[in-house]
GUNUVO-288195 format. One record per residue: y, x, z of N, C-alpha, C, CB in turn; residue number from 1. Coordinates in pm, 1 decimal, always signed. Glycine has a CB too. Example, Ala and Ser with C-alpha at 12.3 -4.5 7.8 and 13.67 -1.06 7.14 Angstrom:
BEGIN
+----------+----------+----------+----------+----------+----------+----------+----------+----------+----------+----------+----------+-----+
|      nc2 |      nc1 |      nc3 |     cac2 |     cac1 |     cac3 |      cc2 |      cc1 |      cc3 |     cbc2 |     cbc1 |     cbc3 | pos |
+----------+----------+----------+----------+----------+----------+----------+----------+----------+----------+----------+----------+-----+
|   -569.0 |  +1319.0 |   +780.0 |   -450.0 |  +1230.0 |   +780.0 |   -330.0 |  +1320.0 |   +780.0 |   -447.3 |  +1130.8 |   +904.6 |   1 |
|   -225.0 |  +1285.0 |   +708.0 |   -106.0 |  +1367.0 |   +714.0 |     +3.0 |  +1290.0 |   +787.0 |    -59.8 |  +1408.4 |   +572.5 |   2 |
+----------+----------+----------+----------+----------+----------+----------+----------+----------+----------+----------+----------+-----+
end
This chain:
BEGIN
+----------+----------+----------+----------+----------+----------+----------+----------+----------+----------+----------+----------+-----+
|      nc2 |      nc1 |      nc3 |     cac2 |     cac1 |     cac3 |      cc2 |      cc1 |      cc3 |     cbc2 |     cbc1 |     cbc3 | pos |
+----------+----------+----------+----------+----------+----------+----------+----------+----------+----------+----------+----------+-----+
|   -117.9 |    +84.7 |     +0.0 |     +0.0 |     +0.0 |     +0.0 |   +123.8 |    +88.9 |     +0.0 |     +0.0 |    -96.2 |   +122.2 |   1 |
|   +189.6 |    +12.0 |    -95.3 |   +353.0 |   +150.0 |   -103.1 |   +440.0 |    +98.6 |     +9.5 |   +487.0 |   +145.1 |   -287.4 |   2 |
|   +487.3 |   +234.7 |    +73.8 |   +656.2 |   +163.8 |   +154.1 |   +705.8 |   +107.7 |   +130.9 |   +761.2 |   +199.8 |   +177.5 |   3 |
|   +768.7 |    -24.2 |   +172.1 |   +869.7 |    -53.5 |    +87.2 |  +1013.7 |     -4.2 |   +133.5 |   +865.7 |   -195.4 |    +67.5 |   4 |
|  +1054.5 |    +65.7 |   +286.0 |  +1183.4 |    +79.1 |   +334.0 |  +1167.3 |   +239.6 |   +371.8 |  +1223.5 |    -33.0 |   +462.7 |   5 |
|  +1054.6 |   +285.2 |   +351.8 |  +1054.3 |   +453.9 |   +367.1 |   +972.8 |   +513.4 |   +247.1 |   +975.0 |   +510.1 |   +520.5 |   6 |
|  +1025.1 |   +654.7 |   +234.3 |   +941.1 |   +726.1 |   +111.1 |   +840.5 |   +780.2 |   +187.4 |  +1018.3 |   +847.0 |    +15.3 |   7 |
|   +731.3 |   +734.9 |   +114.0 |   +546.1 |   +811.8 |   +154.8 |   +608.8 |   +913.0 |   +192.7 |   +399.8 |   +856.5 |    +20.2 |   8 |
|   +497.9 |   +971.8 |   +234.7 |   +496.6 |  +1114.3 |   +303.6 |   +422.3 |  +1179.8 |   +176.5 |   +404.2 |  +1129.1 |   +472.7 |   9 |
|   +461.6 |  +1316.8 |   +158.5 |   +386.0 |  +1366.3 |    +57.8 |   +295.6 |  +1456.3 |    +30.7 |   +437.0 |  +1386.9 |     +1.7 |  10 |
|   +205.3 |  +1451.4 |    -20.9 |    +71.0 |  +1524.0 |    +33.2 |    +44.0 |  +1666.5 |   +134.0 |     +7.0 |  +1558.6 |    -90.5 |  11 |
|   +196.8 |  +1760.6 |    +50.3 |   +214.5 |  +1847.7 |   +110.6 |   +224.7 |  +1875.1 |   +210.8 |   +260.3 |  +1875.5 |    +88.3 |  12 |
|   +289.1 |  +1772.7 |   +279.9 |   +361.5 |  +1751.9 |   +404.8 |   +188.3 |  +1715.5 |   +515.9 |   +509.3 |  +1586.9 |   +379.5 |  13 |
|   +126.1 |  +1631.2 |   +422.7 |    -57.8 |  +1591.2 |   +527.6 |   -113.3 |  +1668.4 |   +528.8 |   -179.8 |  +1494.1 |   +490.8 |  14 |
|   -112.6 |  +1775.5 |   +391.8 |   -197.9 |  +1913.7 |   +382.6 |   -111.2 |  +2011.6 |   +539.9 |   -161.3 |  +2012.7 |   +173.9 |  15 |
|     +7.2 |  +2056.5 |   +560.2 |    +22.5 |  +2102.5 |   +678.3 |     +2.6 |  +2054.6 |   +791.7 |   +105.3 |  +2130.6 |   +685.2 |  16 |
|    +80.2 |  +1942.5 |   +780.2 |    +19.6 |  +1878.0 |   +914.7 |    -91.9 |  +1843.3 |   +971.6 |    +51.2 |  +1792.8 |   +930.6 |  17 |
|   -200.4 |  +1819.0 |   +916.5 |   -324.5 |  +1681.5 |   +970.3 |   -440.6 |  +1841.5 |   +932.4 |   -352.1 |  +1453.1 |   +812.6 |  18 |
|   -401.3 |  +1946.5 |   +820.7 |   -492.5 |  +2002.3 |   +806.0 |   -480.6 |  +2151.0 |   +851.0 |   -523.5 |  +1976.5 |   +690.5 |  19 |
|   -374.1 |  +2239.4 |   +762.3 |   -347.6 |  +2363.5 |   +832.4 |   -298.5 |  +2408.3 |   +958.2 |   -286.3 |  +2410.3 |   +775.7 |  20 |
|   -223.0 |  +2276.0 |  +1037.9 |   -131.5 |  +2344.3 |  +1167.6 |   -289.1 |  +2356.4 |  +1256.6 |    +32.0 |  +2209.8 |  +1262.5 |  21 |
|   -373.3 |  +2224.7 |  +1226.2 |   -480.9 |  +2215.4 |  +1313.8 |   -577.9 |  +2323.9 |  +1288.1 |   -543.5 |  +2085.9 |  +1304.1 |  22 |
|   -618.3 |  +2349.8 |  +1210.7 |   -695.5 |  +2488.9 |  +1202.1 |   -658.9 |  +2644.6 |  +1167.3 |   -779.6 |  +2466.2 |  +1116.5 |  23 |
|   -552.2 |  +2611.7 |  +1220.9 |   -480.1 |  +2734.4 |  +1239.7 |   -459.5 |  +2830.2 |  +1126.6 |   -541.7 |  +2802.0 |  +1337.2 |  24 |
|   -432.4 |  +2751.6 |   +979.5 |   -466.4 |  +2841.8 |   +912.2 |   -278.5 |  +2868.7 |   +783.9 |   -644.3 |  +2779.3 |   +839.1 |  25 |
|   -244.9 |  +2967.3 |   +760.5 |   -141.7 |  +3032.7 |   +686.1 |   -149.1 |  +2974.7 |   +520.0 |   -167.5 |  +3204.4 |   +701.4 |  26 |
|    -63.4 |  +2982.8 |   +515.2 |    -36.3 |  +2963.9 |   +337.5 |   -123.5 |  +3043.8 |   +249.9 |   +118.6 |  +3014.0 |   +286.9 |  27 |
|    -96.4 |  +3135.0 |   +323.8 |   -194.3 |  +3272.7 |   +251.7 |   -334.4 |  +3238.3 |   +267.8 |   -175.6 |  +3437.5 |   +334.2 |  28 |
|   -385.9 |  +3216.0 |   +410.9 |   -502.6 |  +3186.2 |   +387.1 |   -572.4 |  +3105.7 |   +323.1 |   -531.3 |  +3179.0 |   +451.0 |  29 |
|   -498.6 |  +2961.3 |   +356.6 |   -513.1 |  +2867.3 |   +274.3 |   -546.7 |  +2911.9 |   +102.1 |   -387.5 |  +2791.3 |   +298.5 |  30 |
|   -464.4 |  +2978.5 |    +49.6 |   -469.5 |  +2978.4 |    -72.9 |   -595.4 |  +3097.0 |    -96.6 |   -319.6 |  +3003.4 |   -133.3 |  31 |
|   -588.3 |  +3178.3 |    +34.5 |   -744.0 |  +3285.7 |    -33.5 |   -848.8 |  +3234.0 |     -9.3 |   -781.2 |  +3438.1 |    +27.2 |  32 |
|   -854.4 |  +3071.2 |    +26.9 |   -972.7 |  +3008.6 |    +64.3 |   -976.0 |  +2901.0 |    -42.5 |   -975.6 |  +2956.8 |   +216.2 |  33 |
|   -879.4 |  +2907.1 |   -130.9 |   -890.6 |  +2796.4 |   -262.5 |   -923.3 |  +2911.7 |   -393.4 |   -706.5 |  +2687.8 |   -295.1 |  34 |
|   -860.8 |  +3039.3 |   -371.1 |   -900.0 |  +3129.9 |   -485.8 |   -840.1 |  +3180.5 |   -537.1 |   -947.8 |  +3102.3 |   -566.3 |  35 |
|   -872.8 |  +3252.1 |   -669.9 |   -799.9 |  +3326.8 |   -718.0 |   -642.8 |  +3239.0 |   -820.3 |   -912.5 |  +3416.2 |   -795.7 |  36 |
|   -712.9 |  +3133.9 |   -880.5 |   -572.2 |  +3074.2 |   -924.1 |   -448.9 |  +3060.7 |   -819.3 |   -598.9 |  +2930.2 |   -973.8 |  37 |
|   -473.0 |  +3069.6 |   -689.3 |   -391.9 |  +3041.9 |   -587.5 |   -288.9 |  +3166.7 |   -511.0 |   -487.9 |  +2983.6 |   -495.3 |  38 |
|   -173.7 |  +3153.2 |   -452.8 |   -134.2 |  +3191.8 |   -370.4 |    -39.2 |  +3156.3 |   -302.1 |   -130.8 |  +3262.7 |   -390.2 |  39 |
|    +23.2 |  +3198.7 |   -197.8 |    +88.8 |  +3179.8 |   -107.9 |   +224.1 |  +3075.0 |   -124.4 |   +109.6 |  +3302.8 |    -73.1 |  40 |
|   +267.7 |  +3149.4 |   -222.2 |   +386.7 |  +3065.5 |   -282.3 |   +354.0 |  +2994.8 |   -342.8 |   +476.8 |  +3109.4 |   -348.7 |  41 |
|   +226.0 |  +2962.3 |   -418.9 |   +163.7 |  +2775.6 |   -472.9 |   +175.7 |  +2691.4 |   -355.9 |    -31.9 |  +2753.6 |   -523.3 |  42 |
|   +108.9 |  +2733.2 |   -308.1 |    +75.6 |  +2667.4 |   -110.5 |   +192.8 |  +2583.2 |    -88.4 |    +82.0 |  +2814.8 |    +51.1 |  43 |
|   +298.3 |  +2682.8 |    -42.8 |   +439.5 |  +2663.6 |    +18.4 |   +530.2 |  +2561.6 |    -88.3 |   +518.9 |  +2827.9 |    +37.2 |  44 |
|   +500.0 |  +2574.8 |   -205.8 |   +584.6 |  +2515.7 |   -289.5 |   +502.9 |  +2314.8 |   -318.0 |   +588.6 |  +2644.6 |   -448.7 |  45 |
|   +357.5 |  +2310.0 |   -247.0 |   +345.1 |  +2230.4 |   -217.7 |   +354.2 |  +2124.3 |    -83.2 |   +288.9 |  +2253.9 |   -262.0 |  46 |
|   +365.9 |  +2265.2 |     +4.4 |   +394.9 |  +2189.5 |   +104.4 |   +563.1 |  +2148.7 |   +139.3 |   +328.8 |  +2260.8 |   +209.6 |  47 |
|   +644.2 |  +2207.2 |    +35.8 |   +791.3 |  +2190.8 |    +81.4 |   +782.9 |  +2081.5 |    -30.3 |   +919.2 |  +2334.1 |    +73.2 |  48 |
|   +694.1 |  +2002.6 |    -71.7 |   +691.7 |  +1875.5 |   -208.6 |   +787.9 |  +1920.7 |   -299.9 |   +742.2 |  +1700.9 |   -166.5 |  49 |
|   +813.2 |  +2064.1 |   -382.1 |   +809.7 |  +2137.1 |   -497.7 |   +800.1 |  +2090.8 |   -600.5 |   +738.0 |  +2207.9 |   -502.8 |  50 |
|   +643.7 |  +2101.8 |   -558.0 |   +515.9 |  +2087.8 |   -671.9 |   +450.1 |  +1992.3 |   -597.8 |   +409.3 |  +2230.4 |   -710.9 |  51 |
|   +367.5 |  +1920.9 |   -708.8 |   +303.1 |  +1738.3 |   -707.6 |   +144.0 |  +1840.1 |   -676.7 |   +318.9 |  +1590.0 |   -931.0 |  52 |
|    +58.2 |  +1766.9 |   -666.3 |   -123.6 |  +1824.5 |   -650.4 |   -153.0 |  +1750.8 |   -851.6 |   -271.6 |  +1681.2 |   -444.5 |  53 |
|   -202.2 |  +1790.9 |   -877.1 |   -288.1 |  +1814.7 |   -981.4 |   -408.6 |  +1728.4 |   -990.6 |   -325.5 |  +1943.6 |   -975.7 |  54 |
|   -516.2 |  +1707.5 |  -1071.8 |   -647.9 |  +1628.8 |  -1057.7 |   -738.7 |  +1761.4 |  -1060.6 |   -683.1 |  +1502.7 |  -1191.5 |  55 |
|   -676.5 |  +1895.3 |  -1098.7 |   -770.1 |  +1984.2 |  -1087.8 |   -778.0 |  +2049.7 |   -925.7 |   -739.1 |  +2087.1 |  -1200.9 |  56 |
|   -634.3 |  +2009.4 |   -846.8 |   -617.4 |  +2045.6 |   -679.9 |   -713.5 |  +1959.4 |   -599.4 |   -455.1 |  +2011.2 |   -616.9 |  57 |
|   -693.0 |  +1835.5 |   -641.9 |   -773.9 |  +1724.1 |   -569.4 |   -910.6 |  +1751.0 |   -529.8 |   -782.9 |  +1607.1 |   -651.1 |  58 |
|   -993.0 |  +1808.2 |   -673.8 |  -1129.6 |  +1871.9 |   -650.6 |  -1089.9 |  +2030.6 |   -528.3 |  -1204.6 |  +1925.0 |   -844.6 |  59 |
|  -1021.3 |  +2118.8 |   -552.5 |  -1035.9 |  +2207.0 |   -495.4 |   -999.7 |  +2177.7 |   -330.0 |   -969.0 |  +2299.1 |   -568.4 |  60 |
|   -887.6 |  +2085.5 |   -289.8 |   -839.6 |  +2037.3 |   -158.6 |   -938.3 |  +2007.7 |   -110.1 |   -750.0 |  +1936.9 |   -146.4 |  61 |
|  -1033.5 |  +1913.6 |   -160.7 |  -1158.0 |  +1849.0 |   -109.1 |  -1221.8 |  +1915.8 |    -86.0 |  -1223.0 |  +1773.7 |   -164.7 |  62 |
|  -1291.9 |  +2020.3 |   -139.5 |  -1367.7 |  +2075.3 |    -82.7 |  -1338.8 |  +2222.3 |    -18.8 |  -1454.4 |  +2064.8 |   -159.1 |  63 |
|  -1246.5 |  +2253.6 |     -5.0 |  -1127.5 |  +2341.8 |    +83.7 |  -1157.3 |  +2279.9 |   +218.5 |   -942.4 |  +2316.5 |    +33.6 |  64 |
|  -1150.8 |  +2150.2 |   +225.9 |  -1088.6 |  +2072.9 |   +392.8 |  -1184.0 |  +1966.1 |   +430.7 |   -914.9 |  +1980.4 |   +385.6 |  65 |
|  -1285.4 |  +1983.8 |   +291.8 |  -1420.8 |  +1884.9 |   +367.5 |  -1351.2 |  +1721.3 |   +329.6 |  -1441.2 |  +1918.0 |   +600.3 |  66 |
|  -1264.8 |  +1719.9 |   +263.1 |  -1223.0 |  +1583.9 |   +186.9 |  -1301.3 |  +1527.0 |    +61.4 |  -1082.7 |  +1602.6 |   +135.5 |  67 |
|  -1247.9 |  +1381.7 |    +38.2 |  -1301.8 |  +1314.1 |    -93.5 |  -1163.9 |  +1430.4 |   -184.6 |  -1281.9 |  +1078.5 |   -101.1 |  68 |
|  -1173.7 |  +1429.3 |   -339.7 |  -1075.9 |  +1424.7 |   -441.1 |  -1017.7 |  +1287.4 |   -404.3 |  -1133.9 |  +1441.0 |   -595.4 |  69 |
|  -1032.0 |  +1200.5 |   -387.0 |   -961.8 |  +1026.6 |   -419.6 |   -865.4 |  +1043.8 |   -300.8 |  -1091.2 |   +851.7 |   -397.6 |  70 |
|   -906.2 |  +1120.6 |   -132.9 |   -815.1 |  +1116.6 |    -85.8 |   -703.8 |  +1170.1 |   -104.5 |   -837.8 |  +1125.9 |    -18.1 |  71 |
|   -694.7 |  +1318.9 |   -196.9 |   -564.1 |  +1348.4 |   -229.8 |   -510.0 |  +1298.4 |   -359.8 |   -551.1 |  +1480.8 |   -225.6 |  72 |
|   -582.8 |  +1199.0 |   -419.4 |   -543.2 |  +1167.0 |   -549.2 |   -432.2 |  +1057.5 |   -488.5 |   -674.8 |  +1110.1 |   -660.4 |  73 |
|   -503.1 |   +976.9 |   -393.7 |   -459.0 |   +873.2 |   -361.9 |   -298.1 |   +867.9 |   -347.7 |   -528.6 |   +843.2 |   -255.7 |  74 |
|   -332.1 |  +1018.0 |   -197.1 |   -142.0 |  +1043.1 |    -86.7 |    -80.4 |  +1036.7 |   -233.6 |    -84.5 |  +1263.1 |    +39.2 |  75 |
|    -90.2 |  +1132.1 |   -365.5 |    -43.4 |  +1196.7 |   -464.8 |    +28.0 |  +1050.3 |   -550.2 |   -172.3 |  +1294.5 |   -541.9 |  76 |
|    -84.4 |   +975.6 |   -583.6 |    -21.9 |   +869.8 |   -625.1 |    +92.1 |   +751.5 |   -574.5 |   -107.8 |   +827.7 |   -649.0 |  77 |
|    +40.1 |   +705.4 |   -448.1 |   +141.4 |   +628.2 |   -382.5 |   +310.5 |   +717.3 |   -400.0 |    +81.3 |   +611.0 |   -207.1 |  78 |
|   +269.2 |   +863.8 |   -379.0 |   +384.8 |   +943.8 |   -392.2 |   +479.0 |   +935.1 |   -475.2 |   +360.3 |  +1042.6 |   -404.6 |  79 |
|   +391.1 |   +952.5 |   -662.9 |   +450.1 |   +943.4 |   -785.5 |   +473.5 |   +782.6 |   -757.7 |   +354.6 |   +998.8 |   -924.1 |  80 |
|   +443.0 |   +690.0 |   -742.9 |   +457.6 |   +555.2 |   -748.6 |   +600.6 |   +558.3 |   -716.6 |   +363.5 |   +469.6 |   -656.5 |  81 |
|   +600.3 |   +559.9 |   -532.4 |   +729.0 |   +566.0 |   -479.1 |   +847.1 |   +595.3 |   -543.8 |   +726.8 |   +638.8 |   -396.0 |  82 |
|   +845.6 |   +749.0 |   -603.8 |   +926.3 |   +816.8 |   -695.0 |   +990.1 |   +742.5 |   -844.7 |   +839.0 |   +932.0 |   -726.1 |  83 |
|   +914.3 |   +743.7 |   -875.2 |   +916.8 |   +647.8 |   -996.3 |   +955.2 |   +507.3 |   -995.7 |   +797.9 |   +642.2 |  -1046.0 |  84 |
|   +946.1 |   +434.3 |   -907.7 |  +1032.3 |   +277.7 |   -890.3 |  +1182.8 |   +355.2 |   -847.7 |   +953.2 |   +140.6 |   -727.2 |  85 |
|  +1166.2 |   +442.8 |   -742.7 |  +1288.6 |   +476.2 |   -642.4 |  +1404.4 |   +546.6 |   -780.1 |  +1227.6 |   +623.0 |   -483.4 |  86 |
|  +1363.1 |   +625.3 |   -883.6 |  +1394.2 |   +720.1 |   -991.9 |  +1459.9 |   +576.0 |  -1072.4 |  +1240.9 |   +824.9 |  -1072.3 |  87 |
|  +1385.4 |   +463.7 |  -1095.6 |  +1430.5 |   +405.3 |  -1159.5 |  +1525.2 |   +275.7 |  -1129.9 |  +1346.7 |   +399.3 |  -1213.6 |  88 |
|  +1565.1 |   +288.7 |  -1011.5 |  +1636.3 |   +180.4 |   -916.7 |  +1778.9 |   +267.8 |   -926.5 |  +1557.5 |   +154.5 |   -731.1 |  89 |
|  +1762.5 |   +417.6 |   -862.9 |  +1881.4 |   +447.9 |   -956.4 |  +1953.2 |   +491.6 |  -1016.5 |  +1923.2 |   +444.0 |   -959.4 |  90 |
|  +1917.6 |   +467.7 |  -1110.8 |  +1953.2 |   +478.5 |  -1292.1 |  +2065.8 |   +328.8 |  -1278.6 |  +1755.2 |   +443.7 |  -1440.5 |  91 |
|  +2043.7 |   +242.5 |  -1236.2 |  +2148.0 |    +96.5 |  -1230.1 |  +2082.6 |     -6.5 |  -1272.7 |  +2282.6 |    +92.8 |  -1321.8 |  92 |
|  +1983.8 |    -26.8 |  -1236.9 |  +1907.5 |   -146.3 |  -1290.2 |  +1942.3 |   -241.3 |  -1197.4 |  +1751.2 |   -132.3 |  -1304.2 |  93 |
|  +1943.9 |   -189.8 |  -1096.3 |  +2002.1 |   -295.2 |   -975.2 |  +2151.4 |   -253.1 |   -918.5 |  +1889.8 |   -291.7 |   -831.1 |  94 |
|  +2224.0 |   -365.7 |   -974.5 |  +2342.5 |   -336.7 |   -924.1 |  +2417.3 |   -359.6 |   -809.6 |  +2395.4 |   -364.7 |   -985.8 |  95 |
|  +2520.5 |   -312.1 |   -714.2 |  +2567.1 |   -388.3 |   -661.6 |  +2619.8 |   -513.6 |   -646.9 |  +2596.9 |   -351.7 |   -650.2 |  96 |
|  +2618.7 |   -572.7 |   -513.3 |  +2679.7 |   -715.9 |   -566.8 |  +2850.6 |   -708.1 |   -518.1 |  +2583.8 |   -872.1 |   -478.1 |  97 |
|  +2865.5 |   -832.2 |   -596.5 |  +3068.5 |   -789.9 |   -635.1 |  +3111.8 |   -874.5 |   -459.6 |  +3184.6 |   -937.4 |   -862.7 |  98 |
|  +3181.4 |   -829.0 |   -446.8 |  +3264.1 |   -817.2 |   -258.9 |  +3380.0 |   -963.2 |   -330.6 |  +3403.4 |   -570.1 |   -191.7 |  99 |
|  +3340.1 |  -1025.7 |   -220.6 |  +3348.7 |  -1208.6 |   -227.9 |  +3522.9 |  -1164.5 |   -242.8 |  +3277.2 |  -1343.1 |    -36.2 | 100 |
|  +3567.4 |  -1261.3 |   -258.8 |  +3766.0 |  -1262.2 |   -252.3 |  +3787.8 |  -1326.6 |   -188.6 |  +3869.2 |  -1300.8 |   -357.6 | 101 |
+----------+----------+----------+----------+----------+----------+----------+----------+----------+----------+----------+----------+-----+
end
């Protein structure tokens, strides 16, 4: 279900919180435990919501943190969702309303 009065939280932000602060683990590590496509500054640039997760991250997150792929597809989507109504609200599709006389 999307927010409707706050922006999701974004994956980046669940990947530090719920996963790395608790197992104590660094950007760096994190990323030498996803591989060689990875490093430190991929990490960070997802957790500061940078950079979006991928369908090729989803597989690697998951089994990085003992997750489904669908769960990070999921945070990822509600995310782009959010973005994308919020991106297009304003542009002026919805306007103000005119102040009574």
């Amino acid at each position: 279900m999307l927010p409707k009065r706050r922006k999701p939280t974004h994956p980046g932000v669940i990947l530090l919180e719920e996963f790395l602060k608790p197992l104590r683990l660094t950007s760096r590590q994190f990323a030498e435990t996803l591989g060689n496509d990875w490093n430190e500054y991929k990490v960070e640039a997802i957790i500061q919501g940078k950079e979006n997760l991928t369908e090729k991250n989803f597989e690697e997150f998951a089994t990085a943190l003992g997750t489904t792929p669908q769960f990070w597809q999921r945070l990822q989507s509600i995310y782009r969702q959010w973005e994308g109504n919020h991106r297009h609200n304003e542009k002026g599709s919805l306007k103000p309303w005119k102040k009574a006389q």
